[in-house]
C-alpha positions in Angstrom: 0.0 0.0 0.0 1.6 3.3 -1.3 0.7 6.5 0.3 -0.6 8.6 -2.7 -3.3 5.3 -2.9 -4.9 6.5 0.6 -5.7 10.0 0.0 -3.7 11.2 2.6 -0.9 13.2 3.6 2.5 12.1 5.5 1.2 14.5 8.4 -2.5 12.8 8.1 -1.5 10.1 8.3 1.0 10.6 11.2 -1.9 12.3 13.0 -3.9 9.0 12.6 -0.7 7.1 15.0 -0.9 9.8 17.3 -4.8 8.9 17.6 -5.4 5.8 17.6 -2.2 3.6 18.6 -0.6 3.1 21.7 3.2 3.9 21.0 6.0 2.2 22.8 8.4 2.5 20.0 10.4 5.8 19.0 9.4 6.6 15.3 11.6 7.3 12.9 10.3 10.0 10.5 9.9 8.6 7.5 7.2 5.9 5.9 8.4 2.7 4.6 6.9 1.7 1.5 8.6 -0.6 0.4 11.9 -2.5 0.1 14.6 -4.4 -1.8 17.2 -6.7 -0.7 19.8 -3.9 1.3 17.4 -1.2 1.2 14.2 0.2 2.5 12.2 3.0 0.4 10.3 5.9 2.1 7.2 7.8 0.3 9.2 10.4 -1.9 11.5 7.1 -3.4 14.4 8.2 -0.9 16.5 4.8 0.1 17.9 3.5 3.2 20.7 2.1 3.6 19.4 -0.6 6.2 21.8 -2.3 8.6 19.3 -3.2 11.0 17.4 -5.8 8.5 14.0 -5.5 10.6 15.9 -6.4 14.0 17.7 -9.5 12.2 15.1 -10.9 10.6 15.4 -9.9 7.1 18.2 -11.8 6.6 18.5 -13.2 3.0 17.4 -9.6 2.0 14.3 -7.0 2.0 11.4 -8.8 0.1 13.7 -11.7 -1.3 12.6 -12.9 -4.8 11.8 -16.2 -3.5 10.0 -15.3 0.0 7.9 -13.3 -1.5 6.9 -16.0 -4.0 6.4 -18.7 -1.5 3.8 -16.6 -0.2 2.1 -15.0 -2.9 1.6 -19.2 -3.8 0.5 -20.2 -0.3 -1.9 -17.6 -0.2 -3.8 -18.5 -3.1 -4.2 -22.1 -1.3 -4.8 -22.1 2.1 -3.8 -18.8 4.1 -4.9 -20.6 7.7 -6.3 -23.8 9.2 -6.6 -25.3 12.9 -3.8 -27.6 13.7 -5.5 -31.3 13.2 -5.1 -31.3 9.3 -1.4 -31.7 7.6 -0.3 -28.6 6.0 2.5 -29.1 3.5 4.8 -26.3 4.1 4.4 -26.8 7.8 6.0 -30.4 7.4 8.8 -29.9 4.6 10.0 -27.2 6.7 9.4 -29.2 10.2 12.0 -31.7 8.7 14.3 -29.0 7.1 14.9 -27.4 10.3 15.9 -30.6 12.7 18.1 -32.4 9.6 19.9 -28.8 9.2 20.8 -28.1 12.9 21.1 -32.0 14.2 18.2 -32.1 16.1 15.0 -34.4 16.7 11.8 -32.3 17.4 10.1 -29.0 16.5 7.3 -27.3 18.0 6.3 -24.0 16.3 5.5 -20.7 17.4 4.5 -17.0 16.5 7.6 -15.5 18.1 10.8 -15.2 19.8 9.1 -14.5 22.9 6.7 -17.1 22.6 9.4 -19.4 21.6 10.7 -18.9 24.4 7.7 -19.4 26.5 7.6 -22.6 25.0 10.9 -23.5 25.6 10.7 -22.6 29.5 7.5 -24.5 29.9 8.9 -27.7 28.5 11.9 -27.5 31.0 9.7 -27.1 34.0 7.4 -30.1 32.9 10.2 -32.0 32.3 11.9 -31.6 35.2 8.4 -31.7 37.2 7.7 -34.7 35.8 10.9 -36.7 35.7 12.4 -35.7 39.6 9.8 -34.2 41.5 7.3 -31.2 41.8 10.0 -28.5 42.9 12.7 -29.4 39.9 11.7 -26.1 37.9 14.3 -23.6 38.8 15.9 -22.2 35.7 19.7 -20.2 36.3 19.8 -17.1 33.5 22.6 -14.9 33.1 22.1 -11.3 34.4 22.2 -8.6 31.0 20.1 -11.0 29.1 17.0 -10.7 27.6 14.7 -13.1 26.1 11.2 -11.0 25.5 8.5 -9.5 26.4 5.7 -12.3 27.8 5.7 -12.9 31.5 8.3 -15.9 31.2 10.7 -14.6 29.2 10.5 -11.2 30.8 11.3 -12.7 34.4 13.8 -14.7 32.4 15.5 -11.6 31.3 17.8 -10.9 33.8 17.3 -6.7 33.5 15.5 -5.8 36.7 16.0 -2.2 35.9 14.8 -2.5 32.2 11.4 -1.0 31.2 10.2 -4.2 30.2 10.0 -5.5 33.9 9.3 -2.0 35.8 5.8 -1.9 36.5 4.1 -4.9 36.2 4.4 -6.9 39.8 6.2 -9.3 40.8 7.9 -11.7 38.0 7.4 -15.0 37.7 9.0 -17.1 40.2 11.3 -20.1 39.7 14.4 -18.4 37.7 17.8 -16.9 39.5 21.0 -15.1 37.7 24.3 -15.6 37.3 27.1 -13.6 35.8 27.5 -14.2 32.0 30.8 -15.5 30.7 31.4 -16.4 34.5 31.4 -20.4 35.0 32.0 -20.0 38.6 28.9 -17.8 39.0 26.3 -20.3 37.3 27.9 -23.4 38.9 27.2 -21.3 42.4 23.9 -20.4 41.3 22.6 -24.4 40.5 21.4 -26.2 43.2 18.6 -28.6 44.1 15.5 -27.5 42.3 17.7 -26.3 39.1 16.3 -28.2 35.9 18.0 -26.1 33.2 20.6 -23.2 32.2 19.4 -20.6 29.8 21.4 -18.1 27.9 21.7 -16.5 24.6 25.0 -17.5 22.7 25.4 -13.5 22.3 23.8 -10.9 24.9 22.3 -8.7 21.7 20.4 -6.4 24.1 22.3 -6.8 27.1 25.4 -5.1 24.5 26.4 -7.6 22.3 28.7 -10.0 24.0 29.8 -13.1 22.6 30.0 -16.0 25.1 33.4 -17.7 25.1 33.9 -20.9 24.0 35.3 -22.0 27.8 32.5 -20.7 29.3 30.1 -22.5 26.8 31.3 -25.7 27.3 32.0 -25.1 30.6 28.0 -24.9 30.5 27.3 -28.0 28.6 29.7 -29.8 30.9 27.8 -28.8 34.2 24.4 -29.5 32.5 25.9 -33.2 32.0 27.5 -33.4 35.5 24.7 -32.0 36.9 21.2 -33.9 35.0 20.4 -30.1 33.6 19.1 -29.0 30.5 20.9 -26.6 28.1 18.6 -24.1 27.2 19.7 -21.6 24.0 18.1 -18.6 23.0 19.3 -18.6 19.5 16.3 -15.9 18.5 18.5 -13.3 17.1 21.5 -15.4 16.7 20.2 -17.8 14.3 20.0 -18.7 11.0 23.2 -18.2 10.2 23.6 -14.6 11.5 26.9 -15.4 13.3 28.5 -17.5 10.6 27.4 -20.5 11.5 23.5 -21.5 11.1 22.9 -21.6 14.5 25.2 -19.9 17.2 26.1 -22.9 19.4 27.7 -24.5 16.0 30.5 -22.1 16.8 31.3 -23.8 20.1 30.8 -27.3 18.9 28.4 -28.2 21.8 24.4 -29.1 21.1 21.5 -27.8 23.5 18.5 -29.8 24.6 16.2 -27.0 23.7 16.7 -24.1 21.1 14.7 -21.2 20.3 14.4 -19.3 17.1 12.3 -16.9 15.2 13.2 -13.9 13.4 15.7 -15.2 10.5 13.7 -18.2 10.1 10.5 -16.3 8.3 11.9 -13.9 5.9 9.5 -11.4 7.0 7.0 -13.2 8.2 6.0 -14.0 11.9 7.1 -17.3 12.9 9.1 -18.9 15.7 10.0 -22.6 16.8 11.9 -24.8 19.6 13.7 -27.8 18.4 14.0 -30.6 21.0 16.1 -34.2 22.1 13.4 -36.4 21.6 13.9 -37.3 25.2 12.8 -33.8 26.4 10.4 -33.3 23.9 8.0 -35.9 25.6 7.4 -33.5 28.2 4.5 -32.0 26.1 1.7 -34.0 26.1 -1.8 -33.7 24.3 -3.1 -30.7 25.6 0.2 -29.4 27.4 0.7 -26.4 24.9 -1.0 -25.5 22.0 -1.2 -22.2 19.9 -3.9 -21.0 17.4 -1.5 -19.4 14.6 1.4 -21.9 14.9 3.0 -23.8 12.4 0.6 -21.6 10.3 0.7 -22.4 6.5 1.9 -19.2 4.7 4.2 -18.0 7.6 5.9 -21.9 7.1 6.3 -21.7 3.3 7.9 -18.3 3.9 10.5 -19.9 6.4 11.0 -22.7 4.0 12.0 -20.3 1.2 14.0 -18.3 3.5 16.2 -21.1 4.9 16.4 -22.7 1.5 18.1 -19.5 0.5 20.0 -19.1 3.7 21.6 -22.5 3.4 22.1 -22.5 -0.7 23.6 -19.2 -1.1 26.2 -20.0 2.3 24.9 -16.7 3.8 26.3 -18.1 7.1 29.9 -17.9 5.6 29.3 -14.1 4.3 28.0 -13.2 7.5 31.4 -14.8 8.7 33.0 -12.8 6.6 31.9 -9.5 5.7 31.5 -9.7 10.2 35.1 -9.7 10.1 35.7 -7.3 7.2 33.0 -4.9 8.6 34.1 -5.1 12.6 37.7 -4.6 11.0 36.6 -1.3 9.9 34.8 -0.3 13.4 38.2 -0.1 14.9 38.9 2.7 13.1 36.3 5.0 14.1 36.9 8.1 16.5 36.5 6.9 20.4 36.1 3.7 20.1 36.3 1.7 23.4 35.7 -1.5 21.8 34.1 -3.8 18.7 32.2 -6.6 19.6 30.2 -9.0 17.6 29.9 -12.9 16.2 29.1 -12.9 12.0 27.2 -10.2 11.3 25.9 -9.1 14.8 27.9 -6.2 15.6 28.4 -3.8 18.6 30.6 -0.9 19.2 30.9 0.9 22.2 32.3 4.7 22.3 34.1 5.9 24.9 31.8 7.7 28.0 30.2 11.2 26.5 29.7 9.7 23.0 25.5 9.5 22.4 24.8 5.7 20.6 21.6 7.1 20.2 23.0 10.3 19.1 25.6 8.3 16.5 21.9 6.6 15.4 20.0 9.7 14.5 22.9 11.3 13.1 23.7 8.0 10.5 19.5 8.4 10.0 20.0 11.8 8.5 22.5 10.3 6.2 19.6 7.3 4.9 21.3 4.6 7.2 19.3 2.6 9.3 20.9 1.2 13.0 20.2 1.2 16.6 21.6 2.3 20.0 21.7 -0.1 23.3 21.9 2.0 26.3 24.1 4.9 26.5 26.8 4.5 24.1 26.8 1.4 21.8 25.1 1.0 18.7 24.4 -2.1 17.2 24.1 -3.1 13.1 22.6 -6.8 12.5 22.6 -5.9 8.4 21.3 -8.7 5.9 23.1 -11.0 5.0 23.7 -10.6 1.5 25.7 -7.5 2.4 28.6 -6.7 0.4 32.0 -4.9 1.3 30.5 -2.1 -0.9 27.6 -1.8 1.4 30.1 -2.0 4.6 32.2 0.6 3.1 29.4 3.4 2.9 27.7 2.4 6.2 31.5 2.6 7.4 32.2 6.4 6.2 28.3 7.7 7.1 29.2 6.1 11.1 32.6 7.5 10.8 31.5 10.9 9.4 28.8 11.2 12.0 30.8 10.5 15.1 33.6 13.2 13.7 30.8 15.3 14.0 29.7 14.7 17.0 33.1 14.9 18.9 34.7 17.5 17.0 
């Protein structure tokens, strides 16, 4: 839908937000109407650079050919259905998933926060249900965050973050320990711990990569200890870290993985993959969801992984990750560059704005985000080329001189 076909004007229709929808997003000041593998297009043609990629989920590029047709064709057969019939796109892509990442069961979802709902729920039952009716403690690292439900926010180990101000007391049964500290989660297990969950890379918490010690340290204790592994791989999979999922990296496996984002082009869709072992935990009735699995957000997925996994986008993420972090270092007050693929922080030196850095790159038609005070974060598609680092590289570089001379 293209402005000019509504009858209204930029300010109209900004009016209308200001309205009629409850805003808990900052807005930038342009319309997107539509988009194209590394950019997006506002309402007078003007393009965007865009290294954000719809926070990591347009990965194999804006409107890809191939998305796009896997869902103008599911469409035209079946846009929805209640879970008892087969759907065809929900299976192929139920069997692509657990062959591609080694693992035996799938369960899908809307979302990454519901994802992780999902994968929190089958850790508690299972531990419920195989040692006793207070084996449901789950250890989280402190900096992470894993969404916005009730779970996943008390998961989220923030407690000054918006997201967990205001609303009561959390939900009980979860405790946090320091992340990339071994010491600190082996302290914080005890009796009534069932699992560990963490993300491979804190994207919110600042982008910090887990080490490999520390990760296998992790799998180790779960082993020693009759834990589950619990990965959220929502942002960092799909081959956004130059492997297809994180924990590929570290050559370990979870027991339970949650995704979203990458996996629909686009589209809303999320999933946990299971051991068979723990997947038993859910039952007939257990968990259920209405849109699920739901037949046009599944062929998207299976279009978009297809092209993940055909094109090697995982090993030009691992590339142009090291080409464009390479780059970062250069830039005026830099305290340091963090990332894993194409998941990239950098954090300035105190006094230099992220959020500043991020309006100023907008002016210039390039699209990124700030975490907290001074860090800004780019999670670009990942057909990016070193021509596309290059410019994002001199409109950052160009904006922090500006802002510090």
């Amino acid at each position: 839908m293209k402005l000019k076909d509504t009858g209204l004007t930029k300010e109209e229709l900004k009016q209308k937000v200001n309205t009629y929808m409850i805003e808990t997003y900052e807005r930038f000041d342009f319309i997107a109407e539509t988009a194209k593998d590394m950019y997006i297009y506002d309402e007078n043609g003007e393009a965007y650079l865009d290294f954000y990629a719809g926070i990591a989920v347009n990965s194999a590029g804006n409107c890809n050919d191939k998305v796009v047709a896997a869902v103008q064709d599911q469409v035209a057969d079946v846009i929805h259905t209640f879970n008892y019939p087969y759907t065809i796109p929900q299976v192929l892509l139920a069997e692509k998933i657990c062959t591609s990442i080694g693992m035996d069961k799938i369960f899908f979802q809307n979302s990454g926060a519901e994802s992780n709902e999902a994968m929190i729920k089958m850790a508690r039952k299972y531990g419920v249900e195989t040692y006793g009716p207070e084996r449901y403690n789950i250890v989280t690292a402190k900096m992470s965050f894993h969404g916005r439900t009730f779970g996943a926010m008390s998961a989220t180990g923030q407690p000054d973050n918006a997201c967990q101000i205001g609303f009561g007391d959390m939900t009980p049964g979860f405790s946090y320990a320091e992340f990339n500290n071994l010491a600190s989660f082996k302290d914080a297990v005890n009796d009534n711990t069932i699992a560990i969950l963490i993300e491979p890379v804190q994207g919110e918490g600042g982008v910090h990569p887990a080490t490999t010690e520390f990760m296998e340290g992790l799998r180790a204790l779960c082993d020693e200890k009759g834990l589950l592994l619990l990965l959220d791989e929502v942002q960092t999979g799909w081959c956004r870290t130059g492997a297809i999922m994180s924990y590929m990296n570290y050559g370990i496996k979870p027991d339970i993985v949650s995704m979203a984002k990458a996996m629909g082009g686009g589209m809303p869709i999320g999933a946990i993959c299971a051991t068979a072992e723990v997947a038993k935990a859910f039952t007939m009735g257990s968990h259920g969801t209405t849109y699920g699995g739901h037949p046009v957000s599944t062929a998207a997925s299976l279009a978009q992984i297809t092209e993940l996994l055909d094109r090697d986008l995982a090993g030009n993420a691992r590339e142009m990750g090291y080409y464009f972090m390479e780059q970062l270092k250069g830039l005026p007050k830099v305290k340091e560059v963090r990332g894993q693929g194409l998941l990239i922080g950098v954090e300035f030196e105190d006094g230099v704005s992220g959020v500043a850095i991020k309006h100023g790159v907008l002016e210039k038609k390039l699209l990124i985000t700030a975490i907290g005070k001074n860090i800004i974060r780019m999670i670009p598609p990942l057909i990016v080329s070193k021509e596309d680092c290059d410019k994002a590289y001199s409109i950052i570089e160009a904006t922090v001189k500006e802002l510090v001379n």
